[in-house]
N, C-alpha and C positions, 0 to 999 in steps of 0.2 A: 439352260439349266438341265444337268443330266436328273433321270430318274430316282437317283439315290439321294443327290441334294434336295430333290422335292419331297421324296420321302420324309428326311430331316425336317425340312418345315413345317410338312403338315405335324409329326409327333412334337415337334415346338410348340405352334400354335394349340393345339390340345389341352399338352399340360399346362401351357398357361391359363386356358378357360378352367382348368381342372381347379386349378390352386384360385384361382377368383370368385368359381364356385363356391370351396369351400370357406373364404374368408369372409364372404355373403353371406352363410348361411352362421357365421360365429354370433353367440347374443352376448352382452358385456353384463356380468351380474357387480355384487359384494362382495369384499374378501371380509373372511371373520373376525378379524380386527376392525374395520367400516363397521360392521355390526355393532360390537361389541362398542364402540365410540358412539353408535347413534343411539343405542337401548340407556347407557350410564348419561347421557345430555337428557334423553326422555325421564327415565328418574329424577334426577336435579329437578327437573321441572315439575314434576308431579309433586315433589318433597317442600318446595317452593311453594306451589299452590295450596297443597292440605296444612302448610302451616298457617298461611296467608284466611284462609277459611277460618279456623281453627282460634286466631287472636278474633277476628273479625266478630264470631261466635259469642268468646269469652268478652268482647266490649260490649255487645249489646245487650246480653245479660247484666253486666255491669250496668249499665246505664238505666238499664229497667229496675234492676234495684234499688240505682240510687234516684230514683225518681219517686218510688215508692217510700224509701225513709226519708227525703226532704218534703213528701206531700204529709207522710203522717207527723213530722217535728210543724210544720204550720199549723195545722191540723188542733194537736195538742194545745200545743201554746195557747192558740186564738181560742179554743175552750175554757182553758185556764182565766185567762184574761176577759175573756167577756162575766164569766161567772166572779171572779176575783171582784170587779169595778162594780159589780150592783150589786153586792151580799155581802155581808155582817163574816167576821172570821169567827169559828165559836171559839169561845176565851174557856169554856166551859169544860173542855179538856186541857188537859197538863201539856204544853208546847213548850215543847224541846228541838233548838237550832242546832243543825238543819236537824228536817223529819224525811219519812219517805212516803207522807202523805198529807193530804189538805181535807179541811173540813171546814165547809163554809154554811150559813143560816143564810136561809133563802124567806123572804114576805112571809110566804106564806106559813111558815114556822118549822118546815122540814128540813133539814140539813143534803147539804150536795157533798159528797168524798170523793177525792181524785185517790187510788193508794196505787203503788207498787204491786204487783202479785208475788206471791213463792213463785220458783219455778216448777213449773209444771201443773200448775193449776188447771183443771178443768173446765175454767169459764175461760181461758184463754183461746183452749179448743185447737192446743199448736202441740209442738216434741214436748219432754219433759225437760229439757235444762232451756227452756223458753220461759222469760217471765213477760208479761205484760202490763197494760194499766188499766185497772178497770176504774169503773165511775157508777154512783150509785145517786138519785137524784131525788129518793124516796125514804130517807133515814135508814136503808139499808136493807128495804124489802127486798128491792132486786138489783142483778149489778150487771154490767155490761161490760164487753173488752173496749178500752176507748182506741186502741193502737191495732194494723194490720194482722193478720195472722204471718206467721214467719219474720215479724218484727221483736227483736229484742228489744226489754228494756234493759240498760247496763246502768244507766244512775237516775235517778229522779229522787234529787235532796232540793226542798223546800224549806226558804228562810223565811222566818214571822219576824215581823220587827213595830212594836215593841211586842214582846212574850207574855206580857199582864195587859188586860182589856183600858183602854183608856176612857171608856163609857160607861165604867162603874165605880161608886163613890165607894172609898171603904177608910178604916182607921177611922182615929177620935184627935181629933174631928176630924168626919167625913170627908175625902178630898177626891179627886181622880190622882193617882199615881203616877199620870203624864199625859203631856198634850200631844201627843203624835200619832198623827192620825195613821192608821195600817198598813203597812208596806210587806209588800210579799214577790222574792226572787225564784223564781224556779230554774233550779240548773236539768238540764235534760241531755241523755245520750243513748241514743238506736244504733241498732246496729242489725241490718239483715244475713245472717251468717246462710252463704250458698254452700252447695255440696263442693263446689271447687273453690279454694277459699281467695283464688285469683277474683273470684264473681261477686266478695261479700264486700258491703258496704255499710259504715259508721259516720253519724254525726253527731256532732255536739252542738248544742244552744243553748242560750240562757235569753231570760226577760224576766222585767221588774214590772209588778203593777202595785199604784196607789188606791186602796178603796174608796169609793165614792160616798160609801155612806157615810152619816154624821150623825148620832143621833144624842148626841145630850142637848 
């Protein structure tokens, strides 16, 4: 091999180290489209998730709501109905079907009232377009909210049946005016209005109770 051939090879061999070098030393990144693909996938997902939070949010507020106006419609009712079955109705005022309130004679000679409120009543202690039920157990010295705060009342109509007392004699001659003894239907409907009206929650119930007393 003359000198000049050798020469040759060694400047071969070189630049071929040369060009290995620098393919060695290349680092492989992203092109800005790969970005732009991986940031709109990470969005989708993030958009994905805070909506997935978001219903997650709004049902359990829902469901605390409606827990709250199915505990206060038992609540009411069983009030209703315990006081209904052991107390006299008073005949004593003018009963007009339905009412938007009850008024029952209790032993001891006081009267118990279940009524509707205005809205915005101040014993309700809630917004002003809030009405509630209050209850009074003392002929009316003092009165109570018998329903949640943040509980709407939207109906509470009370049916008497019969409308004239059947346990007072009247007319010549004296007679009762009927034998049926007192029945009394409450229709009932709450409704907790949330600031998102996805969260508010309504129910409606009814129940009939027969009084137990008898006294002729």
């Amino acid at each position: 091999m003359t000198g000049d051939n050798l020469k040759s090879l060694k400047s071969k061999v070189q630049n071929q180290k040369l060009v290995t070098k620098r393919h060695s030393t290349f680092k492989p990144g992203y092109s800005l489209a790969e970005l732009l693909v991986v940031m709109l996938l990470f969005s989708f997902a993030l958009l994905i998730l805070g909506q997935t939070y978001i219903q997650f949010i709004r049902l359990s507020n829902k469901t605390a709501n409606a827990a709250t106006v199915q505990q206060d419609t038992r609540f009411v009712l069983e009030y209703i109905a315990r006081a209904a079955r052991n107390s006299e109705v008073d005949y004593s005022i003018s009963i007009a079907s339905p009412t938007s309130s009850l008024r029952l004679i209790k032993e001891s000679g006081d009267y118990v009232e279940i009524s509707k409120s205005a809205p915005g009543d101040a014993l309700c202690a809630d917004e002003p377009s809030v009405s509630c039920l209050l209850v009074t157990v003392d002929s009316g010295a003092t009165w109570a909210p018998l329903t949640a705060k943040g509980v709407n009342v939207d109906n509470f109509d009370v049916y008497i049946s019969p409308t004239v007392s059947p346990f007072e004699l009247a007319g010549v001659p004296a007679d009762y005016p009927n034998n049926q003894q007192p029945f009394i239907t409450v229709n009932l409907a709450l409704t907790l209005n949330a600031n998102n009206p996805r969260e508010s929650y309504s129910q409606i119930a009814q129940t009939s109770i027969s009084s137990r007393v008898y006294v002729r």
